[in-house]
TIDREN-314854 format. One record per residue: residue in one letter; x, y, z of N, C-alpha, C in turn. Coordinates in steps of 0.05 Angstrom, whole numbers, plus 5000, padded with zeros to 4 digits. Layout:
// residues N
AXYZXYZXYZ...
***
This chain:
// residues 637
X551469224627550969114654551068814653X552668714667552868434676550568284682X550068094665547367904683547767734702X546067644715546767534738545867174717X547767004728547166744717545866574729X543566374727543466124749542765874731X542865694752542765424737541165344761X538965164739537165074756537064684744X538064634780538764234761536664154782X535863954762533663814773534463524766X533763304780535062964786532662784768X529862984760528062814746526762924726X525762774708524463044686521663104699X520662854715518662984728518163214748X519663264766520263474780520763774756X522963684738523963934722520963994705X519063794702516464004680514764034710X514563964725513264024748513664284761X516664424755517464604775516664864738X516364754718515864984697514065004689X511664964713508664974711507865284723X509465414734509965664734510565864714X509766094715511766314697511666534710X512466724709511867074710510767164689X508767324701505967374693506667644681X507467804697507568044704509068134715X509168394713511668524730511668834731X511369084756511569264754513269414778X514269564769516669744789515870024788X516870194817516570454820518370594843X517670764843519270904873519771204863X521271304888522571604877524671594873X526271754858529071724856530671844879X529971974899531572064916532071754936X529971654941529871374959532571474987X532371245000533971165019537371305012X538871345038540971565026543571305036X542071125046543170815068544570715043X547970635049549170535032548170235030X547070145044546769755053543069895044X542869595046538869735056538869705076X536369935086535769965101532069945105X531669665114528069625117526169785129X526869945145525370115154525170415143X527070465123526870655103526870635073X528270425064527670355039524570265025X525070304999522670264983523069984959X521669864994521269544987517669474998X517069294986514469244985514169065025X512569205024512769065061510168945064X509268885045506768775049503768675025X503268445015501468504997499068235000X496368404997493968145003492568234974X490067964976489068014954486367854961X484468024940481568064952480467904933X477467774935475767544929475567634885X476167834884476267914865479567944848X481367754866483967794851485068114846X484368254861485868424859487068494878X489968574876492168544897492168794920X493568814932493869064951497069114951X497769354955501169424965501469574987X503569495004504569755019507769715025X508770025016511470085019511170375022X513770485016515170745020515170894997X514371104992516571324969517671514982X519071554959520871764964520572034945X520972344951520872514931521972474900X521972604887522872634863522472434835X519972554822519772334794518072044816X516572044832515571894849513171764828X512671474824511971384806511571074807X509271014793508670664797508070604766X509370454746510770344725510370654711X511570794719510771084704509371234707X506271174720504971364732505471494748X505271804748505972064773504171944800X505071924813504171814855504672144862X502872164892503672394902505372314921X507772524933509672514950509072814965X507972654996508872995004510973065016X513572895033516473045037517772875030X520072775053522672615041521772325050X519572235069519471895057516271935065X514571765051511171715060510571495059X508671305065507971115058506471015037X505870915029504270754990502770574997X499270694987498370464985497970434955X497770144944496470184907494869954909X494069894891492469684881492069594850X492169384845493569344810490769054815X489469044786487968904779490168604769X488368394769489768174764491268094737X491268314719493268404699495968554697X495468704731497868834746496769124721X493969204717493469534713492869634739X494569904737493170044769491370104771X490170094784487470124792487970404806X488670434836489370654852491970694855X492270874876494870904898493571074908X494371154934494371324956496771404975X497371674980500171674986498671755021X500371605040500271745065502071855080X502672165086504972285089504372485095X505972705106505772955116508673045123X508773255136512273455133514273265149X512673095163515372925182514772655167X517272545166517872285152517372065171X515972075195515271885210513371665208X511671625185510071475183510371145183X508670985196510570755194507170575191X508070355179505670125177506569855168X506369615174507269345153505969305147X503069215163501168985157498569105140X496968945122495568965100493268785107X490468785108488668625117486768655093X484768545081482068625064480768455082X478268505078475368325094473168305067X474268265038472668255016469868395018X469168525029466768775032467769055022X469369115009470869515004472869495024X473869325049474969395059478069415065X479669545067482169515066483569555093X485069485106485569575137489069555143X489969815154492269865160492469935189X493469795210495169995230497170135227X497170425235499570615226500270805247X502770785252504570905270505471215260X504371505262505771765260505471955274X507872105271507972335287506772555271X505272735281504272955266505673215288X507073365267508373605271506873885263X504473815251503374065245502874265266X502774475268501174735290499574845283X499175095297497175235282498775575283X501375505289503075735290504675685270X505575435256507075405235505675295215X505075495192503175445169504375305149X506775255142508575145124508574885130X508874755157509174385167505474325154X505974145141503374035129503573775149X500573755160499373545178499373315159X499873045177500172755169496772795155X496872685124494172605109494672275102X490772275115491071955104490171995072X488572135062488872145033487572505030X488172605001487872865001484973005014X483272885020480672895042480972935077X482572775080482272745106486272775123X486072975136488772995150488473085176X490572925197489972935223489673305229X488673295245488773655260491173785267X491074025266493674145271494174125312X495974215312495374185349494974455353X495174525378494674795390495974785417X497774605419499074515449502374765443X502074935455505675025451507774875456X509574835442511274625435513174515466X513374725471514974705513512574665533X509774555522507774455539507574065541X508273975563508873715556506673505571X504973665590502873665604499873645591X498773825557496773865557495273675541X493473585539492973295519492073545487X492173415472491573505451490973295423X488173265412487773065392490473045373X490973195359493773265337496373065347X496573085372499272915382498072635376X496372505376495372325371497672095350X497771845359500271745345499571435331X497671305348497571085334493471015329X493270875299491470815293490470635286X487470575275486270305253484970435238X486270455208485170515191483270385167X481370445157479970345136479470455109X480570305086480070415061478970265046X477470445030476170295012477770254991X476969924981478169864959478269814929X476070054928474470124903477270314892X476270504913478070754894480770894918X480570654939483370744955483070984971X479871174981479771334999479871295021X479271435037478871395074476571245078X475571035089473171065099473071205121X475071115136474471225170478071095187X478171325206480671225223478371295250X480871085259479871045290482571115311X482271255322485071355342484871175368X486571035370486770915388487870955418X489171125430489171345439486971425449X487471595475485571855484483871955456X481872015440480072205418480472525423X480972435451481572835460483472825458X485172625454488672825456490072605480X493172635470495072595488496072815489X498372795513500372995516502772895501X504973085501507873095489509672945511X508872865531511272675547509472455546X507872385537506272025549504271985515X506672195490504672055470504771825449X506271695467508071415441505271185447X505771005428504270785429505370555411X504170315416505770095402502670025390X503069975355500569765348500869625320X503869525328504569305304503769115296X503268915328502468725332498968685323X498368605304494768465303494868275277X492268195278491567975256488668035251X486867935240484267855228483867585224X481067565237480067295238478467205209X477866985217476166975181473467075185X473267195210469867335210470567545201X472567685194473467935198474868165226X473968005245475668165267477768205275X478368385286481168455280482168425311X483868255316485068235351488068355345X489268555361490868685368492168625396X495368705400496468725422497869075421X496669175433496469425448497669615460X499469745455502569895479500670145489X500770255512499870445518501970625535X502570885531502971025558501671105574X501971205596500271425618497971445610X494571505609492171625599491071375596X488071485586485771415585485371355559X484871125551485971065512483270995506X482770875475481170665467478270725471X477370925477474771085480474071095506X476770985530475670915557476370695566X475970525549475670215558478370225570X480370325568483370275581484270525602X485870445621486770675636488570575640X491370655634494470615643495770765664X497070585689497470895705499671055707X500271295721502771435708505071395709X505571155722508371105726508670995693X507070905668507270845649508771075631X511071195631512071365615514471415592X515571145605518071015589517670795571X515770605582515570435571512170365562X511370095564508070155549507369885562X504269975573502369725582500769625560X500869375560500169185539497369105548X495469065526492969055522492568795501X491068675504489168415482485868625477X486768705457484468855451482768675419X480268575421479468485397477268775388X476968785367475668945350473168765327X470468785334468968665327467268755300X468468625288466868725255463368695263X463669015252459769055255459669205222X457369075215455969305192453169445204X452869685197450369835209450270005193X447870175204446670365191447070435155X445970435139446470475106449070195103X449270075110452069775109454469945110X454070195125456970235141458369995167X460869915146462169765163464069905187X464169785210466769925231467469575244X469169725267470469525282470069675309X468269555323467869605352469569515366X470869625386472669475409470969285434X472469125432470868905455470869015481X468969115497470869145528471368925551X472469055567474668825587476468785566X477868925556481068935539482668705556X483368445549485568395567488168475572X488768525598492168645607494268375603X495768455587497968165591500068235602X501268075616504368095630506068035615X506168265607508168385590509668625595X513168585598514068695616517568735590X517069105583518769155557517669295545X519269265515517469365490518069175469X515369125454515068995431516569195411X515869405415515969655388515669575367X512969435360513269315331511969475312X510769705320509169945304511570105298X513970085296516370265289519370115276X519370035291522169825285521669575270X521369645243520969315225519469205227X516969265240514968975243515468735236X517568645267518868395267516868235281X514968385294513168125305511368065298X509667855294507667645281505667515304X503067595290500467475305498567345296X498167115305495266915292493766895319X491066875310488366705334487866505314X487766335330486665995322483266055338X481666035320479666085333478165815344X478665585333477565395338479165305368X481565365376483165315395482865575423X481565795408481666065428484766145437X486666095414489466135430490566325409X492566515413493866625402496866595393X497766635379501466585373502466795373X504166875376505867135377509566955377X509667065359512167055340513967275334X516567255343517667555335520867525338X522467765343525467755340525068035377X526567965391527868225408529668445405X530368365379531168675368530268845349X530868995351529169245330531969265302X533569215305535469115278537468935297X538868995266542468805279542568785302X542368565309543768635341543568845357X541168975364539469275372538269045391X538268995417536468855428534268975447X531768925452529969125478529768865498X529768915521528668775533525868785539X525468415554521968395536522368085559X520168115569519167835571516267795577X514667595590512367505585511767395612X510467445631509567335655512067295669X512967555672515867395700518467335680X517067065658520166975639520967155621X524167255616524967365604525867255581X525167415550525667225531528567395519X530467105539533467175524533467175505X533267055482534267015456533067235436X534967195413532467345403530367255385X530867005377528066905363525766815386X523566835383521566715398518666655387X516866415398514166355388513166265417X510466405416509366405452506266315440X505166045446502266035445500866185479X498666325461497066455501495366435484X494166355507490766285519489266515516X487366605487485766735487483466845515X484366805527482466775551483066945574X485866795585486666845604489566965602X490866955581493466995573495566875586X494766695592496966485610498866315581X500666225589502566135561501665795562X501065665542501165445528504165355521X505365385519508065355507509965555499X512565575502514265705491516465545477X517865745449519365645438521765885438X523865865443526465995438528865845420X530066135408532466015382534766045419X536365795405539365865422541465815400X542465975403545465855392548265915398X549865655398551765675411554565745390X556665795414559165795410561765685423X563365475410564165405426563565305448X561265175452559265055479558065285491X558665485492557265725504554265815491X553365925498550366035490551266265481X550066325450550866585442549166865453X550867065463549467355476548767495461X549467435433548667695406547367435388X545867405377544667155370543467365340X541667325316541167535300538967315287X537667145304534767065301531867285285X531267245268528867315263526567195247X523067215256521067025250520267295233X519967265210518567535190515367415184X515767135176512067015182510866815207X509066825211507466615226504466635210X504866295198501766315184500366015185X498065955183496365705197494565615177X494765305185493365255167491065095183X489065005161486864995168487064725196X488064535196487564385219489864415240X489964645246490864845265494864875262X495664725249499264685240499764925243X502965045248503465295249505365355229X506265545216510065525194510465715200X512365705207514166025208516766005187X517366335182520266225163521166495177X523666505166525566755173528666665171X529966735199533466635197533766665226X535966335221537666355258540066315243X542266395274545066415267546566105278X547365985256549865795255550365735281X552065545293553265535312555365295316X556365285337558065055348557164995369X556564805376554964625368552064715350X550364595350547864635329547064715338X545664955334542865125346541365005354X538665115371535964965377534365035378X531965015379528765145382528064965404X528565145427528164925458526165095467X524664975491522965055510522564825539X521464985554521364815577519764525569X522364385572521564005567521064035537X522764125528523064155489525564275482X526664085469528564175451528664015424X529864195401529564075376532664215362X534463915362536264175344536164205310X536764505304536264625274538764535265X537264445229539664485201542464705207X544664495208545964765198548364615173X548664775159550964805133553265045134X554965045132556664785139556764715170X556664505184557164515212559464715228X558364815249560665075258560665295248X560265345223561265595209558965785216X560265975224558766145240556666395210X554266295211553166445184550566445191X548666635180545966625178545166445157X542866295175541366095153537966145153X536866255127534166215117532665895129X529965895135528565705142525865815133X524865435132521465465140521365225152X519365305170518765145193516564955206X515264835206512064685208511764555243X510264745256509864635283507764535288X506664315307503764255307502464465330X499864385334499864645350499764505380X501464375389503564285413505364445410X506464555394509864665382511864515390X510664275376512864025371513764085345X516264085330516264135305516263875282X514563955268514363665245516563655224X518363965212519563905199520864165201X523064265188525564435192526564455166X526064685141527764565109528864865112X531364855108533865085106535864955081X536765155067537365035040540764995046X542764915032544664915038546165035014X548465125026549865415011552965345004X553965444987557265484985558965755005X556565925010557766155020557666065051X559566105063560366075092560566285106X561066575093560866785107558666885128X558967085139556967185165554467205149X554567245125551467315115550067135109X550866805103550866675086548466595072X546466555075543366575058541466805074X542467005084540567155100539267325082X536667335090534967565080533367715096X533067985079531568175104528668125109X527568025092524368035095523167685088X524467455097523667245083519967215100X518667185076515867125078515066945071X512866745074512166495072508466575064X507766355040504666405032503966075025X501366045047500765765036498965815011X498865564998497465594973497065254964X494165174971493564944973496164704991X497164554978500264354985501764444992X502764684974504764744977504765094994X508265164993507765345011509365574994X510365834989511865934976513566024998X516266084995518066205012518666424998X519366705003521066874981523067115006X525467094986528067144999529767254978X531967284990533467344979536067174977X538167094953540166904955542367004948X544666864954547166954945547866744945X549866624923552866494915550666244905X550765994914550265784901548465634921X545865644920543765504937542565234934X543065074951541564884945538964754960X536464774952534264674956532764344951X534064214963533763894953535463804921X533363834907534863744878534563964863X534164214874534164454862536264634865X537764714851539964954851540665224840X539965354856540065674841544365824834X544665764826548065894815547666174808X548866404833548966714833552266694826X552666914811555266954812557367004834X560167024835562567024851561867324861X561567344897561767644907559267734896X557167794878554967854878553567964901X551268064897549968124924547668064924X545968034940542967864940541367934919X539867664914538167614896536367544895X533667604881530867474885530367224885X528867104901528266764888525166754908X524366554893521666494903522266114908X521966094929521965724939519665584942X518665374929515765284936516465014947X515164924969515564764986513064554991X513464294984511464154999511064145030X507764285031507064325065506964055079X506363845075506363615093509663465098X511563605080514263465089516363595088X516063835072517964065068519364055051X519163895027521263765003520664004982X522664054972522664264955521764224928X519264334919517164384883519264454869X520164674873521564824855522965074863X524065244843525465464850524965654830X524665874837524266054814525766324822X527466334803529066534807528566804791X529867034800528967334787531967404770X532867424756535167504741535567804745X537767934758537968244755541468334751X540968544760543468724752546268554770X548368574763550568544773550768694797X551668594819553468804847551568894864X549068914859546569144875544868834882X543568934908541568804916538168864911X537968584914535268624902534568304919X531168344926530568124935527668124939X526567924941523267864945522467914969X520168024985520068045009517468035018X515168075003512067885010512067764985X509367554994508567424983505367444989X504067304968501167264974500567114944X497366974964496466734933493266944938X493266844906490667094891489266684885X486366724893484366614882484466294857X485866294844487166174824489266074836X491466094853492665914858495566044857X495466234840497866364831499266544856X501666654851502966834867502767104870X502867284884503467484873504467614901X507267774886509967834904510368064894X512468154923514268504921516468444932X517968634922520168574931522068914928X524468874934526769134913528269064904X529069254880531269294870533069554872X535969524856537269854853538169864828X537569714805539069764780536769634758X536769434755535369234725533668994748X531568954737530568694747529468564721X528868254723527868154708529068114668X532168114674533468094654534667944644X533367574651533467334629530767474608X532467384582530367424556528767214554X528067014573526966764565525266844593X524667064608523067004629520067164635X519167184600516867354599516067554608X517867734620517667994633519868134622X518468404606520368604595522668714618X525168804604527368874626525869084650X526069064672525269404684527669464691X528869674681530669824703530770184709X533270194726533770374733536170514739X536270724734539070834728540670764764X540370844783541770834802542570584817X544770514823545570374847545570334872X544670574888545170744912542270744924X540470674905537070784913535470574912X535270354929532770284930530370264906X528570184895525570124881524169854892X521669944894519669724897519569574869X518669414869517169194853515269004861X512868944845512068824841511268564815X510868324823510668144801508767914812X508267764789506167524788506567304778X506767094788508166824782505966684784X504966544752503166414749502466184737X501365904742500865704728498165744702X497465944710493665964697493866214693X491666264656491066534659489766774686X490367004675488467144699485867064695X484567134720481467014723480867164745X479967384737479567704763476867574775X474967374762473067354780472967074785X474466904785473866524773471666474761X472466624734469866484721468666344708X469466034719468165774721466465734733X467065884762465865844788462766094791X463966254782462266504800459366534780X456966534805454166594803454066834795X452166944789450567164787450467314815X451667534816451867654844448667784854X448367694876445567834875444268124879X447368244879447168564882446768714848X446968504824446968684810445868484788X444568604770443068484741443768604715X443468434691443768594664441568474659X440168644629437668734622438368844592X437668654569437168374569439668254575X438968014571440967774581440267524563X440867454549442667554531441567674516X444067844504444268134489445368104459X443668274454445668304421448368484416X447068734431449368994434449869054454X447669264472447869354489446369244513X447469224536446669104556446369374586X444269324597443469494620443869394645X445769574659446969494682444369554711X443969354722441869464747443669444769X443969624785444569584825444369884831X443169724871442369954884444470114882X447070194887448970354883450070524857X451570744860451870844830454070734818X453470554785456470454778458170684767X460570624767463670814751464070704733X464370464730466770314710465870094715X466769924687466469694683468669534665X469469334662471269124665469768724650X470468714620469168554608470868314617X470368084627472467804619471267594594X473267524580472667284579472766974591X472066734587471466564604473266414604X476166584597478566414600480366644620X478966774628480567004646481467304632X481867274611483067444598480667744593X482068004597480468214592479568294561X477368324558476668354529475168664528X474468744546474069124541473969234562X473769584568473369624601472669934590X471870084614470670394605469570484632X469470644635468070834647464570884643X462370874656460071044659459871304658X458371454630458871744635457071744658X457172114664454672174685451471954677X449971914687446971824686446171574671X449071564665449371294640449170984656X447270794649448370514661448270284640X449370384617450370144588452770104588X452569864581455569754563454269644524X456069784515455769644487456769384490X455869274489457768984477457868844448X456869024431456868944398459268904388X460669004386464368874368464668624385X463868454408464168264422463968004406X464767814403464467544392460867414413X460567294393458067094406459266944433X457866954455459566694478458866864503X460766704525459966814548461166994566X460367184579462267294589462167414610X464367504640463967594659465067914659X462368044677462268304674463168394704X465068604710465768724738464768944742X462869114752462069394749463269424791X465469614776465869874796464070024814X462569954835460070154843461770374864X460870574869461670774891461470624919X460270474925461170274956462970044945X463869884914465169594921464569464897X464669294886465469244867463868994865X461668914843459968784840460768554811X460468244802461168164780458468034772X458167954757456267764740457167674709X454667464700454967374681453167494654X454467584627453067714611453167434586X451667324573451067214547451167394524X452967314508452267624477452867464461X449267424440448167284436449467374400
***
């Protein structure tokens, strides 16, 4: 197998040891071998990583797809229950698994992007499925959120389109814990008694989390009585869906069971279409600026290629298909709008192939988005009423998709615009399916996919002639947009493969997913053993970790003595006694350079750790409890 080549030139030696202050850490791949049957990929069925966060404890989160057959994460057996399900896993800051959880049932309808933690056990998914089970057909196995808990069978006869029934039930908010990846609790958003079979669709792609933890959502409803009441849609709602501003209020109660209460007075927004972002790609993007009380909503009007829905927002119809809309937490009235145009030949283009995959904020309220607009004649723009700004384009005219990241103030004036420039001129020309953006202190990471010969300021990635997309990770200075560095993924010849989240773990470091269909990670100089895979045709997830600093699962320079848990003595010679109100599982030794130095299991009634073969010095201890996951500091003396 052919390797893929690149060259990376840099104009200073300072920049060039600056940009190899990075490495890959890590690296693990999985999937089923049956995967996607889609000759191209396909994002809404392939098994690509659609999403990954990471909790106060450095350990990461995933969510993608499997597929039947040999279904597996770096070799470990995953359960699959038909031909596609959803994946959740979780890999410690060494990239060991920790969990997985498969969510799936007899219909391949399951759908989810977004990934939340609130560092308390909690893990949170909105998820979009159809459940086909009955109670006349014993063989259709009902949608399970993990082997515990699976929606109800229905009892509605299938030519009844009238009767509500819990089972039809379609969209949710789910919570898992992120100890060991079970259910805590779903919440049906929806009627609790049931929809019917003509009014049971729902939209709930669209939400975010605040840094209190609450969770604000935008809402699709049909026909019925949703949300425990608080909503009533009326029947002419059957085609399409009434939109809701629903916030969800992190409460802990009774025994520190956490939930998310819904606020009532849901606000109605004029909103007039469908988002469909709980099905079709979760192309749209949501932040609350809480210090501002305003919301962003960010997204694309089509559900793929050139698939367009119509959609607009108070009366205005949003032609294009890129868009960024600030509203008024309040009142939902618009603050500003931003639209992509692009032209042809002086004309305004009617098929345009605009899309925003992030919208993310930083602390003194700045906005970045990244994704891709299409080329034009004359130059594209990001206009709005009494705004226009025209976008990068390479080569001028040539009609091609171009990668961006973007920095707006929160006027949505734009401060800066960095799109890399390319040799390839064709229709595709730097496009990628999933480009995601992660701030991380200065700088910002971009990750995409490239083809032919990229250039990023004084940085250059060289893919081979006709190739097909390729991984790269772009780090970007946030106050001007000048390009850190480039870090590229080396893989198989001809097959695509590309990065598609991102996220920064605690330390500073990266950690990304992405797919492949053949070999990833096959420069011998790039600290990650080859992974591959026999097929061309199939899709695999991956995951990897791009890092300046050892792991450090707890920062432990930084971290106190947790006050949920004690050792006894302190310091110890051998054995050390673990105290907390909860029951521990497992435990997890660091040393005070990050690095793991032992780990084990609690038998039944047991709460020791030996620590005698240990060197004299200091060290941080993680104990696993049945609610969440507790650290401290042990001395062994």
């Amino acid at each position: 197998m052919k390797n893929k080549l690149y060259l990376l030139l840099c104009t200073t030696l300072l920049t060039f040891s600056y940009a190899q202050t990075y490495q890959w850490q890590w690296a693990k791949a999985g999937g089923g071998d049956t995967g996607s049957s889609a000759i191209i990929f396909a994002e809404t069925r392939d098994e690509m990583i659609r999403d990954v966060v990471v909790d106060n404890n450095n350990n990461s989160y995933y969510l993608t797809t499997i597929y039947p057959q040999n279904p597996n994460i770096n070799g470990s057996t995953i359960t699959s229950y038909h031909s596609k399900d959803l994946l959740l896993f979780s890999l410690d800051c060494q990239g060991n698994l920790r969990w997985s959880q498969t969510i799936g049932g007899y219909n391949d309808s399951e759908h989810a992007w977004n990934l939340e933690v609130d560092n308390n056990g909690g893990l949170y998914m909105m998820a979009h499925v159809t459940n086909q089970a009955h109670i006349t057909a014993p063989t259709i196995l009902p949608v399970r959120w993990d082997p515990n808990h699976a929606r109800p069978l229905s009892s509605v006869d299938y030519s009844d389109t009238t009767t509500p029934d819990p089972g039809l039930n379609k969209i949710f908010l789910l919570r898992y814990n992120t100890a060991d990846g079970t259910l805590d609790w779903e919440k049906p958003l929806q009627n609790p008694l049931g929809v019917s079979r003509s009014t049971d669709r729902g939209d709930n792609g669209v939400w975010t989390m605040d840094n209190s933890y609450n969770i604000h959502a935008i809402l699709g409803f049909e026909a019925g009585t949703h949300l425990g009441g608080l909503i009533t849609v009326p029947s002419s709602f059957t085609t399409t869906y009434q939109y809701y501003l629903v916030k969800f209020n992190y409460s802990i109660g009774t025994g520190n069971v956490v939930n998310m209460i819904p606020q009532p007075n849901p606000l109605l927004l004029p909103i007039t279409g469908n988002l469909e972002s709980g099905v079709a790609g979760g192309k749209v993007q949501f932040l609350y600026d809480e210090t501002l009380n305003r919301y962003y909503l960010a997204g694309s009007t089509s559900v793929s290629f050139q698939d367009y829905l119509p959609l607009d927002y108070n009366g205005t119809p949003l032609s294009n298909d890129g868009y960024v809309l600030a509203i008024d937490g309040t009142t939902g009235d618009v603050f500003w709008r931003r639209e992509f145009t692009t032209f042809i030949g002086g004309t305004a283009n009617q098929s345009p192939d605009e899309k925003i995959y992030s919208l993310i904020k930083d602390s003194d309220g700045s906005l970045y988005l990244s994704g891709r607009y299409t080329n034009g004649d004359p130059a594209p723009t990001l206009s709005g009423p009494g705004y226009s700004y025209t976008l990068p384009t390479n080569p001028p005219g040539a009609l091609t998709n171009i990668n961006f990241v973007m920095k707006l103030n929160p006027l949505g004036a734009v401060q800066w615009v960095k799109a890399p420039t390319s040799s390839n001129t064709n229709f595709f020309g730097t496009r990628s399916m999933r480009a995601r953006i992660a701030l991380n202190g200065n700088e910002i990471a971009f990750v995409k996919g490239t083809r032919s010969i990229e250039t990023w300021d004084s940085f250059t990635v060289t893919n081979p002639v006709n190739d097909q997309a390729n991984s790269l990770l772009v780090r970007l200075n946030k106050d001007t947009g000048n390009a850190l560095g480039l870090n590229p993924i080396l893989s198989g010849y001809g097959t695509d493969d590309e990065l598609t989240s991102v996220a920064v773990d605690n330390d500073g470091n990266y950690v990304v997913g992405g797919y492949f269909k053949t070999d990833i990670f096959t420069d011998p100089n790039d600290n990650i053993p080859t992974i591959s895979y026999g097929s061309s045709t199939r899709s695999q997830f991956y995951v990897a970790k791009l890092a300046k600093s050892a792991c450090s699962a707890m920062a432990t320079t930084e971290t106190e003595l947790d006050s949920h848990i004690s050792f006894y003595p302190n310091p110890t010679q051998d054995e050390v006694q673990v105290s907390t109100k909860d029951t521990p599982k497992s435990w997890e030794i660091y040393g005070m350079t990050g690095q793991i130095v032992s780990k084990g299991a609690f038998s039944r009634g047991s709460n020791r750790i030996n620590m005698s073969q240990l060197a004299t010095g200091t060290y941080m201890v993680k104990v696993e409890t049945e609610k969440g996951t507790l650290t401290g500091k042990v001395i062994k003396k």
